[in-house]
C-alpha positions, 0 to 999 in steps of 0.5 A: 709413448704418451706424455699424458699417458706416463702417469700409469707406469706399468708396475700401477695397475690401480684399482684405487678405492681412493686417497686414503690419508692421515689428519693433517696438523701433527707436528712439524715433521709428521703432517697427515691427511685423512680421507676414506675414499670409496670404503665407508668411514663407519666400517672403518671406525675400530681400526682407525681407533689406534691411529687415532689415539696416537694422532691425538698423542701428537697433536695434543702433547700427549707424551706420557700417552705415547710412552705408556701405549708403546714403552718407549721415552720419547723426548719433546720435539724442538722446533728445529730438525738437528742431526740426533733426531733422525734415528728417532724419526725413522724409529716413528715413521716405522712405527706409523707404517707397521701400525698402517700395514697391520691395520689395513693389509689384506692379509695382515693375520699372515704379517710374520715379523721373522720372514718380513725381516728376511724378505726385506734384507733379500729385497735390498740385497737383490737391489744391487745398492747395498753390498752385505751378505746374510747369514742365519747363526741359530735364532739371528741373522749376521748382516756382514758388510766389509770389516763389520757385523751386525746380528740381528735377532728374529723378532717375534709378531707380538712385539712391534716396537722390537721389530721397529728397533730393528729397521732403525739399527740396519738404517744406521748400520748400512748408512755407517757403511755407506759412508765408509766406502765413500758412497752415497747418493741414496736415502738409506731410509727410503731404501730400507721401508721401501725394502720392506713394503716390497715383501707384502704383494707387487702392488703394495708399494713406498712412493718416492715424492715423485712417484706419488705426484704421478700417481696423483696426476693419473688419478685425478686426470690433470697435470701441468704440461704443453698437451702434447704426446710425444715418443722417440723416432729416429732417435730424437724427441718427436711429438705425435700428436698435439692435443686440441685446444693445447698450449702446444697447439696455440704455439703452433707444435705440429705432428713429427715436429723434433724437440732437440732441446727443452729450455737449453738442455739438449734431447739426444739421447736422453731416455723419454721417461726423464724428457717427460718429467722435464716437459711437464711442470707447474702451470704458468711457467714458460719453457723454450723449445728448439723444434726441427721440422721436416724440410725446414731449412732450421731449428725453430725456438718456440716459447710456450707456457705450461697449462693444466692439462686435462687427459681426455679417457673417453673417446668415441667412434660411429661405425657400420656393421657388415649388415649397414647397421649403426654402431657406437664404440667407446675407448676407455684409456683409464679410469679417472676422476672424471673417468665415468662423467666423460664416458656418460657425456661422450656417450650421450653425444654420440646417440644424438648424432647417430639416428638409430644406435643398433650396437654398443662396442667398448673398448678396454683394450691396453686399459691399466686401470685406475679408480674402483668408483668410476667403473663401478658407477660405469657398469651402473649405467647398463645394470639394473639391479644386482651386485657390481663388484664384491670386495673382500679384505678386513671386511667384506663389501659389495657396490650394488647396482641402483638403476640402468641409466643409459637407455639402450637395449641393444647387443653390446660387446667388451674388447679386453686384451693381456693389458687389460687389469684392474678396474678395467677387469670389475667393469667388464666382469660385472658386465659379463656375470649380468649377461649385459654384454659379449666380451672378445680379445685375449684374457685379461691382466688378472688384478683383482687387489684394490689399493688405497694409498696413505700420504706419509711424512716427509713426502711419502705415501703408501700405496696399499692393497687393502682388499681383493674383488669378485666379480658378482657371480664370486669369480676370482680375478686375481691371477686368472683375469676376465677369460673372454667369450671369444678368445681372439688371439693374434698371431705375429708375422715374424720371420723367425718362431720367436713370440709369435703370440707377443712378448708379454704373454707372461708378464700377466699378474699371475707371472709377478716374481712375489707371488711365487718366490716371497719367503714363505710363499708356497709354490702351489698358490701360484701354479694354478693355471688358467682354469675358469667358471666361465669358458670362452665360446670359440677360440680363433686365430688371426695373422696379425702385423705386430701394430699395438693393440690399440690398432688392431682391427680384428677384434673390431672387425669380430665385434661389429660381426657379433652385433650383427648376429646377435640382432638376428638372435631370439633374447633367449638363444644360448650362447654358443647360438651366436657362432653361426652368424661368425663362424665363416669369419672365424674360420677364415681368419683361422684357415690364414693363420694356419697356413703362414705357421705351416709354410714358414715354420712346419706347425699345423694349428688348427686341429682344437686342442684336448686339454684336460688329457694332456700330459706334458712334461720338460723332461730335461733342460741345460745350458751349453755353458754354465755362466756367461758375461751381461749382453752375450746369448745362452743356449737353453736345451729342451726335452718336452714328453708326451706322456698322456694317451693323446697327441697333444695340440697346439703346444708352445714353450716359453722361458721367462725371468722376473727381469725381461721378456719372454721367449716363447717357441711354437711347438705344435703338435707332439705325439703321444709317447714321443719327445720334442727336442730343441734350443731356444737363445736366451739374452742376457741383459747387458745392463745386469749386475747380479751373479746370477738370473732366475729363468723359468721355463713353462709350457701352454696349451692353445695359447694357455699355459699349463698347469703344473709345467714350470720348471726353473733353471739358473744362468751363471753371470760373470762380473764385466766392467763396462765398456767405455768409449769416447768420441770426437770429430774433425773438419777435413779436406774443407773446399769451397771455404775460407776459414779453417774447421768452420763450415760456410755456405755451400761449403764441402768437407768430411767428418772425420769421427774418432771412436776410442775404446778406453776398456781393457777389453775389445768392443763389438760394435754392432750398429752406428747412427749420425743424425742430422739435428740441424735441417737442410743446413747441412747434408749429411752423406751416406752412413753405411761406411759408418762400420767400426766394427771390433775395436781392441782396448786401448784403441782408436776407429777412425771413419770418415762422413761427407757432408756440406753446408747448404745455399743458405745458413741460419745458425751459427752452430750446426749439430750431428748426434752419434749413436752407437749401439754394442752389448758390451755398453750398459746403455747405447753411447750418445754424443753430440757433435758441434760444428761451428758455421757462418751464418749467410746465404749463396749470392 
């Protein structure tokens, strides 16, 4: 993973109109800002009109104004924050977030109060955090936590201030309880709103002060830190790349550099998300590394000062097409701030350099998103006239082109892959629908929801999807994505028929657990398959190494192929025109990857399949057991029927939870009439705490899934404590030194390693590691004795590890991590073994 590129998690997938905010200056707990963005502040103005009133309420004193719009005494603030006034400020802030929430939600007309409050208390109890249990008695739901109960009326959608009341009353009741069991640690509030906002759509979210300062940092395309990309290899903090021009650079951090610790705090074992957070900061501030090179005799402190970083997302590359002709392929990695400047400036550069520019190839590939503005403004470069993007939410809008700016008419093809979302999607969609470029890869994310995000009291702010867009032939993009022209699907070299086609398959938009499963939701709005006004030209398959897809050359390959054929076309020839100019390739990438599924698995893939008559149907599914403990394997039974008057082609299975991966089995070709039975082993996370985990199994045709197939099943989870394990070490049988349990030069010994199991239970331990954090310092001996094994409650594992001191000894510490992996433990156990040594060198 990339530092500069952790500030798009996964669950972002922006498209942003912008920050919108509130007006600052409304008293000393409740500071607001107010920005538009890109949705013109004129439409807005009948819907701003009731914030407004209230704003001016705050900020001019207005208290008999507030009483009469909302019914409610509200007492004069002091100037100081007292204990009393916290139910009064989470009845405000409620208030504030309704008012948003109504006024701005896509689908505000469909906000219920009732399957809101149901929806948040499921949210909340599904979080784990909270151990209440809700019962519907009549027209009230009982809240029951322990010894205590709290009934709670189903409000009603005419009467906000009641629903409001109601959020205050479960704050206080949970924060009662809390404090009952002696737990705390979690903003009760926090939890409670943030409950809440989970039960509209996957985007629509409440940010920490965290979660928004990354935000922030994706948008605006800057943030404090050393400029560097870093990941874990081998266990430890390892940069991959230092960036040109860096803090980093200037201080001489190089490619596989280790960091073993960052200002004192040891890196072993700590997760990259949290390391991230650590190395970044406010710019100025100085930081100190320890940095493990490779071959070095140490560790090396490095200081280095935190500057602002800017993110570069455009990158560009020439290239030459089969037919030698010239070729420019831009990478988009988000869209920023700066986003549309930097692909017009990179993109100026590279036509300057290149004599002759014959094709155009841009790259959206792993692409999350970002702002809606700058890929607008990147699709005006190419179109001339015409809409951009529709979006339609309170009002409906379309961003129309104003003139082609980039004076290139030469074929130009869009990579878009299953990570492609969002604004990436309206860039290659508008380009699509004009007939400007040629798109090639695997169908897109599927977001078409624009968020807005509204800063908040206390630190907060709302991310709010406030629109849905259409591509400007009016094409859906939610839950279906941008279908390529070619569908170019990679297919893994596994050993084993396991996601051959990758495991975030069904991770797309359409696959989120609150399109289907919110209260009230209506199953059929979600299963709609992967139908599309736009069907691709040729689906082909090629084998594929498992690298990342920002790696793959296959689609490049296909791209230049594309350029060359469309360069030899007449401006008028259909579409499909362009196969005979790739067809060879196409079929030879297609010939590789049916032969390896026949060989190793007995499928035969070729054979193009006939979707609209096939009649599948998962006749039967079972578990060999009904429920099992967290880290064990389940067996899920299959029977999958053919009911259609047509062998079916290019069949899989996949199962799926809202929670992990996917499993997905090729099935290939069933016969009609006939039955395809099998097993496929689902992994119960070791880390699940609930008593039961929502798997749905679903079938697919040719890579696509098929409509109507899904099928849920449930898998039983018992409780299990955790594992727990401690270890030590030991110098023993020391030669060649004189002080006891200290390493000297040139010094021999063992590692003697106790592993104990404190659990009431055995522990498998499946893998152990020994890392050498210390350099050529000390030699460490072979690990393959490292094999505890099982190791009973209550119980110790000894093994031993040969080592020695080198000639020459810089520190007077040298470190070993140890890592043990079992499914029995939440988390891999990490621990770090200090040796003390005498510094010197062999005479």
């Amino acid at each position: 993973m990339e530092e500069p590129a952790a500030q798009f998690p996964p669950n972002h997938l922006l498209a942003t109109s912008g920050t919108t905010s509130l007006p600052q200056g409304l008293g000393k707990r409740f500071n607001f800002r107010y920005e538009v963005g890109s949705i013109p502040l004129l439409k807005r103005i009948p819907q701003i009109i009731p914030l407004a009133i209230l704003f001016m309420g705050f900020l001019y004193g207005l208290v008999p104004l507030f009483e009469i719009l909302f019914g409610k005494k509200i007492e004069q603030p002091n100037s100081g924050y007292r204990e009393q006034d916290r139910s009064r400020d989470d009845s405000l802030f409620g208030e504030l977030l309704l008012s948003i929430l109504k006024t701005y939600y896509v689908d505000a007309a469909n906000i219920h109060y009732a399957s809101l409050l149901v929806q948040t208390l499921m949210n909340l109890n599904q979080s784990g955090a909270y151990g209440f249990s809700v019962r519907e008695t009549g027209n009230s739901l009982m809240i029951e936590w322990g010894e205590r109960a709290l009934a709670m009326p189903k409000p009603s959608d005419d009467d906000d201030l009641e629903f409001t009341q109601q959020i205050v009353k479960l704050i206080e009741f949970l924060e009662s309880e809390k404090e009952a069991e002696g737990k705390s640690g979690s903003n009760v509030m926090f939890d409670v709103f943030s409950a809440l906002t989970d039960s509209f759509d996957p985007h629509t979210k409440l940010m920490s002060k965290e979660e928004y300062r990354e935000l922030k940092e994706g948008t605006e395309g800057s943030f404090g830190g050393l400029g560097i990309l870093v990941g874990i290899r081998d266990k430890m903090l390892t940069v991959m790349e230092s960036l040109p021009q860096s803090p980093a650079e200037r201080a001489g951090i190089r490619e596989h550099d280790r960091i073993l610790s960052i200002d004192g705090m040891p890196t072993f074992g700590l997760g990259l998300r949290d390391l991230i957070k650590v190395i970044r900061g406010d710019p100025g501030s100085e930081m100190a590394l320890l940095l493990l090179r490779d071959n070095s005799l140490a560790p090396q402190r490095v200081f280095v000062k935190r500057e602002l970083v800017e993110m570069d997302p455009v990158s560009s590359l020439s290239l030459e097409s089969p037919e030698k002709q010239n070729v420019i392929m831009m990478k988009i990695e988000s869209f920023s701030a700066k986003t549309y400047l930097e692909f017009l400036n990179e993109l100026n550069l590279a036509m300057m350099k290149t004599e002759e520019v014959d094709g155009l190839i841009i790259d959206l590939r792993s692409n999350p998103g970002g702002l809606l503005d700058q890929a607008v403004r990147i699709a005006d470069l190419f179109i001339s006239k015409g809409t951009i993007v529709m979006t339609e939410g309170q009002t409906v809008e379309s961003e129309v082109a104003t003139k082609d700016v980039v004076p290139l008419s030469v074929p130009i093809v869009l990579l878009v892959d299953e990570n492609t979302a969002s604004a990436s999607e309206i860039l290659a969609g508008a380009l699509q629908d004009h007939g400007k470029a040629l798109v090639i890869g695997q169908p897109s994310f599927g977001k078409g929801t624009v968020q807005t995000v509204f800063e908040l009291p206390n630190d907060l702010a709302l991310k709010l999807t406030v629109a849905r867009y259409f591509t400007p032939k009016a094409r859906k993009i939610q839950d279906v994505g941008i279908v390529p022209d070619i569908w170019l699907q990679p297919v893994r070299k596994n050993s084993v028929n396991l996601n051959l086609f990758g495991d975030l398959r069904y991770r797309r938009e359409k696959f989120l657990s609150h399109l289907r499963y919110k209260s009230g939701a209506n199953p059929s709005d979600f299963d709609q398959g992967d139908a599309t006004e736009t069907p691709s030209i040729a689906k082909s398959y090629y084998l594929d190494d498992g690298e990342s897809p920002q790696t793959r050359e296959h689609e490049v390959e296909l791209a230049l192929h594309v350029i060359d054929s469309l360069n030899t076309r007449a401006p008028s020839s259909p579409r499909r025109s362009l196969l005979s100019g790739i067809r060879k390739v196409l079929s030879k990438w297609n010939t590789e990857a049916d032969s390896f599924l026949k060989e190793h698995f007995a499928i035969h893939w070729l054979k193009e399949p006939r979707s609209p008559s096939i009649k599948l149907r998962i006749a039967n599914l079972s578990l060999d057991r009904a429920s099992v403990f967290p880290g064990e394997d389940v067996q899920l039974y299959y029977e999958v029927v053919n009911e259609g008057s047509r062998d079916a082609e290019q069949t899989s299975l996949f199962v799926r939870s809202f929670d992990e991966d996917t499993v997905e089995v090729l099935l290939g070709t069933i016969r009609k009439g006939e039955t395809n039975r099998g097993v496929v082993k689902v992994s119960i996370p070791s880390t699940w705490e609930k008593p039961l985990v929502d798997y749905e199994t679903g079938l697919a045709v040719g890579a696509a899934y098929l409509q109507g197939s899904l099928r849920p099943i449930q898998v039983g989870v018992k409780h299990k404590d955790p594992a727990i394990l401690l270890a030590q070490s030991q110098l023993i049988e020391e030669k060649g030194g004189s002080l006891s349990g200290v390493l000297e030069v040139a010094e021999a010994a063992k590692l003697l390693i106790t592993v104990s199991n404190s659990s009431g239970f055995p522990v498998e331990i499946e893998a152990v590691d020994l890392v050498n954090l210390s350099g050529r310092q000390i030699i460490v001996g072979a690990i393959d004795q490292l094999r505890l094994g099982r190791i009973p409650p209550h119980s110790n594992k000894l093994v031993t590890v040969e080592i020695a001191a080198s000639a020459q000894l810089e520190s007077d510490e040298l470190n070993l991590g140890l890592s043990i992996e079992s499914r029995d433990l939440k988390v891999p156990f990490f621990r770090t073994f200090d040796i003390k040594a005498v510094p010197g060198r062999k005479r």
